[in-house]
N, C-alpha and C positions, 0 to 999 in steps of 0.2 A: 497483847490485845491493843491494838489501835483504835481511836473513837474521834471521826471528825463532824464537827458539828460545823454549819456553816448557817448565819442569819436572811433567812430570803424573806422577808418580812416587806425589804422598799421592794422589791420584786414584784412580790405580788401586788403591792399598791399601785406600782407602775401599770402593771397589767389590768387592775382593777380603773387607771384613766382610761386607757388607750380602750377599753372596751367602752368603758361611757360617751370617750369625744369619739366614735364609730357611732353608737346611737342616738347622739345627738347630730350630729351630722347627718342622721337618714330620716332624724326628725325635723331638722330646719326642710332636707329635701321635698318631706310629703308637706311640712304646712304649707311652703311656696307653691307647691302643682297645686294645693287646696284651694289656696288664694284669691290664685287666678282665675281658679274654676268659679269661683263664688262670685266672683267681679259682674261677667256676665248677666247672670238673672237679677244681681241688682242693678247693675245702669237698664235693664228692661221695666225694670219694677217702676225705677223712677223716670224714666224713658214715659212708660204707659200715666203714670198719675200723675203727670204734669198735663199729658192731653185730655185726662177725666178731667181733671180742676176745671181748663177751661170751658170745659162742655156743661157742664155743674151750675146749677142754677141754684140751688136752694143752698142754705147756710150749713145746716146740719150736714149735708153732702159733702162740703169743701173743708169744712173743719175735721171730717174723717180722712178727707185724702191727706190736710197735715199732717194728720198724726201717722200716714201710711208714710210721707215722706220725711221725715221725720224721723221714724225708726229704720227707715230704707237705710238713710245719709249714716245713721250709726252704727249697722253694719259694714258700710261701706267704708265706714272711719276705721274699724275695726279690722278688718280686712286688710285694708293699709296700711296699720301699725303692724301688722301678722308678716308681710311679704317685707316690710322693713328691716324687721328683726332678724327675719330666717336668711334675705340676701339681700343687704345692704345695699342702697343702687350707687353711692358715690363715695368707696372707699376712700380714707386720704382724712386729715386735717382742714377744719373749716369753721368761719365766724359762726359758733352759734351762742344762745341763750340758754342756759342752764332749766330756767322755768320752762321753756318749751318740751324738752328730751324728760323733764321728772314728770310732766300733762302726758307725755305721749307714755312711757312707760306706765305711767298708772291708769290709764286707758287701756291695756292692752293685759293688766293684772287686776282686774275690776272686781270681776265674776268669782274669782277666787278672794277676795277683800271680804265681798260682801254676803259668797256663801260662809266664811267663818266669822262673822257679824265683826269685820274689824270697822271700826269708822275713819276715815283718811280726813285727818287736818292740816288742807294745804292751801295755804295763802301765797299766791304770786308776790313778791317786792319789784315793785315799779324800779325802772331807773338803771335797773343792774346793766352792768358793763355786760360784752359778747365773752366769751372765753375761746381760745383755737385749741377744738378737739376735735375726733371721730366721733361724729355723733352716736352710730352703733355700737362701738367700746364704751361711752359713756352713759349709753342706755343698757347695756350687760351690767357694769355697774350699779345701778341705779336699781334694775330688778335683782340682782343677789339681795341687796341691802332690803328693799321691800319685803322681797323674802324671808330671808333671817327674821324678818320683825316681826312677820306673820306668822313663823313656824313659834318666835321664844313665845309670842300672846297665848298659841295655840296651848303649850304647856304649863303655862299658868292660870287662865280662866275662859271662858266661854268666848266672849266677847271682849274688844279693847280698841286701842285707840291710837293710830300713827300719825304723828306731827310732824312735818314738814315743813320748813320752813330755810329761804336764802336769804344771803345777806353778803355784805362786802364790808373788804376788813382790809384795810390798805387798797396796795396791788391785785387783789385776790378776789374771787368771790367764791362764796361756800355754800353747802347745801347741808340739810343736818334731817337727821330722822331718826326720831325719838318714838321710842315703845314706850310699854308700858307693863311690860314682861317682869319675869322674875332678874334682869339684870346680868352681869357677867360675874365669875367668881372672881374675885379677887386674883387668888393664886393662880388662874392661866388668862387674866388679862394682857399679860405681857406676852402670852404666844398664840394668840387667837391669829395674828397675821400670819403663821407657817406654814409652811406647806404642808397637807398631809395632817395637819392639828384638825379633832374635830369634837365635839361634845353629843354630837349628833347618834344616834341606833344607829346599828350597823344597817347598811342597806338604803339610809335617808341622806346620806352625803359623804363626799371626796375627802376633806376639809381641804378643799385646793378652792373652795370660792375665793373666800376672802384675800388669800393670796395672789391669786388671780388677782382680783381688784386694785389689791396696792401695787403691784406690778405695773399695771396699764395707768394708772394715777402716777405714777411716778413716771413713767412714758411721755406724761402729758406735763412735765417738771411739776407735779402737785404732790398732796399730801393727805393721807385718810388716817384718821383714827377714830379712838374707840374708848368709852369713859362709860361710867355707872351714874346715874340719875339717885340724888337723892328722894327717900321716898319708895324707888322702885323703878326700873328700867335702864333702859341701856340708850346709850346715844351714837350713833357715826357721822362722824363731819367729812363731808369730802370739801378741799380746797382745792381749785386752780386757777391759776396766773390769769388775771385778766390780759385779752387781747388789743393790741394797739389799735387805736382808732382808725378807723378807714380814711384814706384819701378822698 
């Protein structure tokens, strides 16, 4: 009798990406035709309530059409970070600000924040140096890491609380986001960045985010890691190389 056993275990994982980055890819396609389509009845919305304002005599009247434009623009913000994400308009390496890309990211993961009553604690630091990144790769980043923070909150209690916060530290500037989750275990802190590693139910992740992320950080000659909060929660620092000053 002969008995060949052979392990198709990365196999199937493999196949298990290659069908996700197919639906994710049909999903960046419909949110961008969404987009766009949305574009339109709002530049009319606000197209039309700028011509009420002026016609608008009474107070009560004008202070309504603010709040019409007003929620207009924040769709319209919305919408913008939507078509940003799904197709990047200027692939490539560029001066940007770290506090802008973590505003526009959590502008665009809001709704989900605040239906799992998470509260975002984020203080812009004036001053900070540009960094040379893709901004779209830095903003994937930026949403896995909100993510993870909002799935670990999810499994620990009702509600909770993500802290944000940059800073510069030499050459570098960083970004940090701290839960307030049940933290990382010890014993697979050291392999949460692998490929394929995941803690997550079957069905709720790849464990190719965070691998993902250290990849494209290290792309960008930076550095991400991952520590436990005394107390309770988990922290991830992403650093990268400040950019030389412009001419």
């Amino acid at each position: 009798m002969i008995v060949s056993v052979r392990d198709i275990s990365t196999e199937k994982k493999f196949e298990r990406q290659v069908v996700q980055s197919e639906r994710l890819a049909a999903m960046g396609a419909m949110i961008g035709g969404v987009a766009h389509e949305l574009n339109n009845p709002l530049t009319s919305i606000l197209g039309v309530s700028e011509l009420l304002q002026d016609s608008q005599t009474t107070d009560a009247a004008r202070k309504q059409i603010v709040i019409l434009q007003q929620q207009a623009r924040r769709a319209a913000e919305i919408v913008h970070n939507l078509t940003y994400f799904a197709t990047p308009p200027t692939p490539g390496k560029a001066r940007v600000q770290l506090a802008d890309i973590v505003e526009r990211t959590l502008n665009l993961h809001a709704y989900s924040l605040r239906k799992n009553s998470i509260t975002v604690d984020f203080v812009r630091e004036p001053g900070l140096p540009y960094v040379l990144g893709d901004p779209h790769q830095l903003m994937q980043i930026f949403l896995n890491l909100i993510m993870n923070a909002e799935q670990a909150i999810r499994e620990a209690r009702d509600r909770g609380t993500l802290r944000i916060r940059l800073g510069q530290n030499g050459q570098g500037v960083w970004a940090s986001f701290l839960d307030d989750g049940p933290g990382i275990r010890p014993e697979i802190l050291s392999n949460i960045f692998d490929p394929f590693y995941t803690t997550k139910r079957p069905g709720r992740g790849t464990g190719l985010g965070l691998s993902i992320c250290k990849s494209v950080v290290k792309e960008h000659s930076g550095a991400i890691e991952a520590a436990n909060v005394p107390g309770g929660g988990a922290v991830f620092t992403v650093t990268l190389p400040a950019a030389a000053p412009s001419s």
